[in-house]
Backbone bond lengths (Angstrom), bond angles and torsions (degrees), N, CA, C in turn:
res aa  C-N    CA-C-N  psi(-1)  N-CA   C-N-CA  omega(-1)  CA-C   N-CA-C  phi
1 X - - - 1.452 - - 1.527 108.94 -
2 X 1.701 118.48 127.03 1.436 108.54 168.68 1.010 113.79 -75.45
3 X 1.592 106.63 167.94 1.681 114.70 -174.26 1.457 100.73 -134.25
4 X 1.393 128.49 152.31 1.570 122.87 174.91 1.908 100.69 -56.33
5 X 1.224 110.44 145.42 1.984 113.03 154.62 1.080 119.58 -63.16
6 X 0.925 134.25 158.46 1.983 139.43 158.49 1.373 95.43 -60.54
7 X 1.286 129.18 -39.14 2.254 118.77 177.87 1.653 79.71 -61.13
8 X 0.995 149.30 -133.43 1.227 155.87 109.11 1.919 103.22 95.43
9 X 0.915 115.55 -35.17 1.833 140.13 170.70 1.381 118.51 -90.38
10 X 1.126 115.99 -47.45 1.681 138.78 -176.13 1.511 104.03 -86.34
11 X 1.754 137.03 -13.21 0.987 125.82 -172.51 1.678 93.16 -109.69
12 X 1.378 125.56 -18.59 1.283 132.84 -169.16 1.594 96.50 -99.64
13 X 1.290 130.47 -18.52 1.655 116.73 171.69 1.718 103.20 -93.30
14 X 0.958 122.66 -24.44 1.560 131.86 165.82 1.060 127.59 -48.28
15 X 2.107 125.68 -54.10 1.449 132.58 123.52 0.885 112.28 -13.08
16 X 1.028 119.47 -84.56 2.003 133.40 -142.76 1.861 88.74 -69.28
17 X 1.500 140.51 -38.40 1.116 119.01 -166.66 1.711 89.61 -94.68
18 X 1.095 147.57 0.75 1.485 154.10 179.86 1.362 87.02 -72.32
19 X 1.572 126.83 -69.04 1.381 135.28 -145.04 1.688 111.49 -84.90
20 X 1.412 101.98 -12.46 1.518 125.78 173.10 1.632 85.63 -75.14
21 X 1.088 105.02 -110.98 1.970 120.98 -177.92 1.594 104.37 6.11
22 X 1.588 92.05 -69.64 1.956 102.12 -177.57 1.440 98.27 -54.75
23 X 0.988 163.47 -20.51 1.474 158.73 -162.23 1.585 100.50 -122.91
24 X 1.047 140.99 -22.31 1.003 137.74 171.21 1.500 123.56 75.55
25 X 1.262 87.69 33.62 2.376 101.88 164.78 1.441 107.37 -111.66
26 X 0.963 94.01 174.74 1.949 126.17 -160.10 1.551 88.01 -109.08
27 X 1.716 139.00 115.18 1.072 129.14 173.15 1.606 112.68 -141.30
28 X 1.641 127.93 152.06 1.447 128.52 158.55 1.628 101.45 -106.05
29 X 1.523 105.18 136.80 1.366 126.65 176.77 1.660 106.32 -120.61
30 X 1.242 91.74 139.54 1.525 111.29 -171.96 1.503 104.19 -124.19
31 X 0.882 150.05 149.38 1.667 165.14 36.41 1.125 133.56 32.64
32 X 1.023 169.08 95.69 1.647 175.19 97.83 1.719 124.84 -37.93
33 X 1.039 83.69 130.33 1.853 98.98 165.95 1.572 127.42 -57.25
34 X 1.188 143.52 165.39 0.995 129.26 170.51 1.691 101.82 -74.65
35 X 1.424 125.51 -11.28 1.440 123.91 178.76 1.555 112.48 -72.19
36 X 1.805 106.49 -18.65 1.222 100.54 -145.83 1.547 147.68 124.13
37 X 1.625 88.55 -36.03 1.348 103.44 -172.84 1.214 110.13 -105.89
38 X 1.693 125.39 149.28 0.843 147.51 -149.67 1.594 108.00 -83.50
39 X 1.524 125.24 115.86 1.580 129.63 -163.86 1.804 107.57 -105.93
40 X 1.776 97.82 -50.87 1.786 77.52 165.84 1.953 90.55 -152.72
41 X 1.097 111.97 -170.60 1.630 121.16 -164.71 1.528 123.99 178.38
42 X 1.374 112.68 108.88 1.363 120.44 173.25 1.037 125.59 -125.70
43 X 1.526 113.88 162.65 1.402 116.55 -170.49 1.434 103.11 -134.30
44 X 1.100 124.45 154.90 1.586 135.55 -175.16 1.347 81.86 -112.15
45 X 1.869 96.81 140.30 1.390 151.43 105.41 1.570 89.33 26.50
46 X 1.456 105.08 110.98 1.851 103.52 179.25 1.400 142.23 56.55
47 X 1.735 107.59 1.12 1.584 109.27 -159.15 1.806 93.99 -81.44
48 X 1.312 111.60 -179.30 1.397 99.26 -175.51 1.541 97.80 -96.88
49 X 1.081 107.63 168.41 1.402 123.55 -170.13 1.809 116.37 -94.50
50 X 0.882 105.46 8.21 1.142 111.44 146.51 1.595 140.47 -75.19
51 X 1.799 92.05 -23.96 2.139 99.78 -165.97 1.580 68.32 -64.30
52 X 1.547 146.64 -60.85 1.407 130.27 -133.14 1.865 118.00 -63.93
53 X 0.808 104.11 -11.49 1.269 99.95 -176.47 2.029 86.06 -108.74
54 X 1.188 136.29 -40.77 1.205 141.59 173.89 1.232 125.31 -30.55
55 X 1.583 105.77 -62.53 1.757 131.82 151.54 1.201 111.31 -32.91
56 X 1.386 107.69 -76.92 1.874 94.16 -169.68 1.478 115.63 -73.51
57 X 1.357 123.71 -23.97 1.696 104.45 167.99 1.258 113.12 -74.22
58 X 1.567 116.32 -14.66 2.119 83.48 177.83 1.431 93.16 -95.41
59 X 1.619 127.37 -7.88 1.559 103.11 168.16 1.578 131.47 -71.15
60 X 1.777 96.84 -12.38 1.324 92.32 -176.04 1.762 107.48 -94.73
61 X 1.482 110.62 -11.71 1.221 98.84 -177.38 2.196 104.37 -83.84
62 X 1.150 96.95 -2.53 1.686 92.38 -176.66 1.654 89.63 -98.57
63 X 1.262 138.69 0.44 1.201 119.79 -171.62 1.919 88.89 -108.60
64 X 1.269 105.89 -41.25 1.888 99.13 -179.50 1.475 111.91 -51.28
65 X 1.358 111.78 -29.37 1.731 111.82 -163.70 1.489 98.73 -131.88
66 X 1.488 131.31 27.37 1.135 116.02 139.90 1.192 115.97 65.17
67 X 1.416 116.61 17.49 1.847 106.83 175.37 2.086 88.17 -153.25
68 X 1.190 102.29 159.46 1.617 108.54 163.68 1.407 107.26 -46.44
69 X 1.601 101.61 153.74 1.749 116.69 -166.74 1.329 104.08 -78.48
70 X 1.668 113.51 -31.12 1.075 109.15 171.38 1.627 143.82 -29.80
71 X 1.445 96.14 -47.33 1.083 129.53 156.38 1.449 145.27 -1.88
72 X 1.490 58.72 -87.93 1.968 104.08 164.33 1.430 124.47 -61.54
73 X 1.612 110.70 -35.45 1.772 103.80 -154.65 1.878 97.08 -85.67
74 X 1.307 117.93 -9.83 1.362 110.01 170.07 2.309 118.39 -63.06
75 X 1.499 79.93 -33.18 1.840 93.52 168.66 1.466 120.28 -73.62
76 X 1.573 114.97 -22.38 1.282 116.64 -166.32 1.496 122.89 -70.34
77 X 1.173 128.67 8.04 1.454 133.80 176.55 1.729 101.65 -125.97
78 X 1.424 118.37 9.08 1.514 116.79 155.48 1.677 110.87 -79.57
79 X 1.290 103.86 135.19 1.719 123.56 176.47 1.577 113.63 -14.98
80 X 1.273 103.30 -72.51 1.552 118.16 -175.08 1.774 101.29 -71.68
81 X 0.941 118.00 -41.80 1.677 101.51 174.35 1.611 112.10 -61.23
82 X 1.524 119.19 -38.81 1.266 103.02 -158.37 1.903 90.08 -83.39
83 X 0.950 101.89 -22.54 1.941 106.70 -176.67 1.686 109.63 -60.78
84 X 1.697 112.46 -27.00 1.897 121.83 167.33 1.169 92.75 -65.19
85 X 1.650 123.36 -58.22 1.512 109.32 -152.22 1.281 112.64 -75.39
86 X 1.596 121.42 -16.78 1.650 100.28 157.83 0.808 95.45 -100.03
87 X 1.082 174.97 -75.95 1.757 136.92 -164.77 1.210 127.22 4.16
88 X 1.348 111.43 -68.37 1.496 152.30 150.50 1.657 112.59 -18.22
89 X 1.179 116.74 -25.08 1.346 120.30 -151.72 1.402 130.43 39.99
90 X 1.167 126.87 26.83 1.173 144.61 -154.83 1.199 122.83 49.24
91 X 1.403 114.45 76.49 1.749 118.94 -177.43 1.784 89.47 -135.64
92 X 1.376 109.04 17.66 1.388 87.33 -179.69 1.764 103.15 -140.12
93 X 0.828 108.37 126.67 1.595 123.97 -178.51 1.201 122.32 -119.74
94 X 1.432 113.74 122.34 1.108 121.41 -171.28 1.581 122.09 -107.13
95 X 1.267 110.54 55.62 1.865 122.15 -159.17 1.761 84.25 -128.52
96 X 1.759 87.82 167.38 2.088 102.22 179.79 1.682 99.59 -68.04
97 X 1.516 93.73 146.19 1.556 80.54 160.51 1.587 85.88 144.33
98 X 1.178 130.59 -1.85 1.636 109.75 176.91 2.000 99.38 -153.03
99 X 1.339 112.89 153.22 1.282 139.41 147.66 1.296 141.12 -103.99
100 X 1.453 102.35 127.96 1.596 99.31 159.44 1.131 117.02 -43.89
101 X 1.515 99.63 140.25 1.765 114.15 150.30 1.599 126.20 -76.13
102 X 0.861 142.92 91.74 1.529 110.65 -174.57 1.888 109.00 -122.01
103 X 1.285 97.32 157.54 1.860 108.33 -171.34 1.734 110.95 -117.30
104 X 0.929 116.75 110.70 1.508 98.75 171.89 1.384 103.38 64.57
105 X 1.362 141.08 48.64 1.443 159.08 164.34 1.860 109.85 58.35
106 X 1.503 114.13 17.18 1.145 151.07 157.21 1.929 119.12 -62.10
107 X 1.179 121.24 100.44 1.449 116.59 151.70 1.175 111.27 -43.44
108 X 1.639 141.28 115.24 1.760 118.54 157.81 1.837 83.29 -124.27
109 X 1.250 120.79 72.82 1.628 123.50 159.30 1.648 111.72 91.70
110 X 1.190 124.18 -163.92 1.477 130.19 -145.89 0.946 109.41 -174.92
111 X 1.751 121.76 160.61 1.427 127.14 -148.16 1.487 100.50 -124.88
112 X 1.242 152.37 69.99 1.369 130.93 167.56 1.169 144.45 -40.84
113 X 1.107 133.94 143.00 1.436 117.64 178.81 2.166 105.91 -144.14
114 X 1.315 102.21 116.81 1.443 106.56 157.65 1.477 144.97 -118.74
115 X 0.894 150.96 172.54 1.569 140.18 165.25 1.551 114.92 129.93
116 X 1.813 107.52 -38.97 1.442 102.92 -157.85 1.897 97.23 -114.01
117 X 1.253 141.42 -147.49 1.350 128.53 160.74 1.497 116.05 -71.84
118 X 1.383 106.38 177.43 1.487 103.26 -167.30 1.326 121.06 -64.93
119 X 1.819 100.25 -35.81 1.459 115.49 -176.62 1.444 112.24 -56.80
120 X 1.753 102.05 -49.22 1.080 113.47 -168.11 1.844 125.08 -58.51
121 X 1.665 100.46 -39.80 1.490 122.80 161.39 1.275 101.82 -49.74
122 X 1.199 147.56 -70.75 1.626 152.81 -110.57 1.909 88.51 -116.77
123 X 1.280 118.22 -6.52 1.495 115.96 174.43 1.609 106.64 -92.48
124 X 1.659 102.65 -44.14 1.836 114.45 -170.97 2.194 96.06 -76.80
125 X 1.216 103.94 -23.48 1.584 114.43 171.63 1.660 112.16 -64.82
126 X 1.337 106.82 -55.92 1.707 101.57 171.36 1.252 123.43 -81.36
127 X 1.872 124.60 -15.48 1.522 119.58 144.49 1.175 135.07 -41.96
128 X 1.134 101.39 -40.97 1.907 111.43 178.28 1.370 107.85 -64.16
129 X 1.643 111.86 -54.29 1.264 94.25 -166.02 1.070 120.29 -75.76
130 X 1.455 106.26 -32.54 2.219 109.38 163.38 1.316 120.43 -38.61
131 X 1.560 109.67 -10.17 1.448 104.73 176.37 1.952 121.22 -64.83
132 X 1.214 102.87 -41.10 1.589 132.17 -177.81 1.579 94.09 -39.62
């Protein structure tokens, strides 16, 4: 299975904090593997410290299920979703704010985004990855 690179992570949190700046929010961007795991992650200058842990659970929940988190957070108060997210230990969030990556019709990981509104996250989230 491919996975995004760290070149490849670092050029998509670079966007996403470009498209933050130009818009003028405070944001943490996350990165994920198609495993899950966390490849690279930044946070701007003042954002609250919450987008950081924010970022990587809605990136990992758009990278487990392969579609935007958006998606997802309408499912997230059904039985079996909320029964993953403690599973999960809470690393998985199901709110706007992140995209799949995908290559060759391939998941290889996902873009998180927290700090600013959802819309606003889930816009600096599809900058990053337009970077690729």
């Amino acid at each position: 299975m491919a996975n995004v690179t760290l070149e490849a992570a670092n050029r998509i949190c670079d966007a996403a904090v470009a498209k933050a700046t130009e818009m003028g929010v405070k944001i943490s961007v996350s990165v994920v593997d198609s495993g899950t795991n966390l490849v690279a992650m930044k946070r701007m200058d003042g954002s609250i410290m919450l987008g950081v842990e924010g970022s990587r659970g809605k990136a990992v929940a758009s990278a487990l299920f392969g579609q935007p988190s958006s998606e997802l957070e309408e499912l997230a108060d059904r039985p079996v979703f909320r029964a993953l997210m403690t599973q999960m230990g809470g690393r998985l969030i199901m709110a706007i704010g992140a995209v799949p990556i995908v290559r060759d019709g391939e998941v290889i990981g996902a873009c998180g985004v927290g700090g600013a509104t959802g819309e606003e996250d889930v816009e600096c989230a599809k900058a990053g990855v337009s970077a690729l």
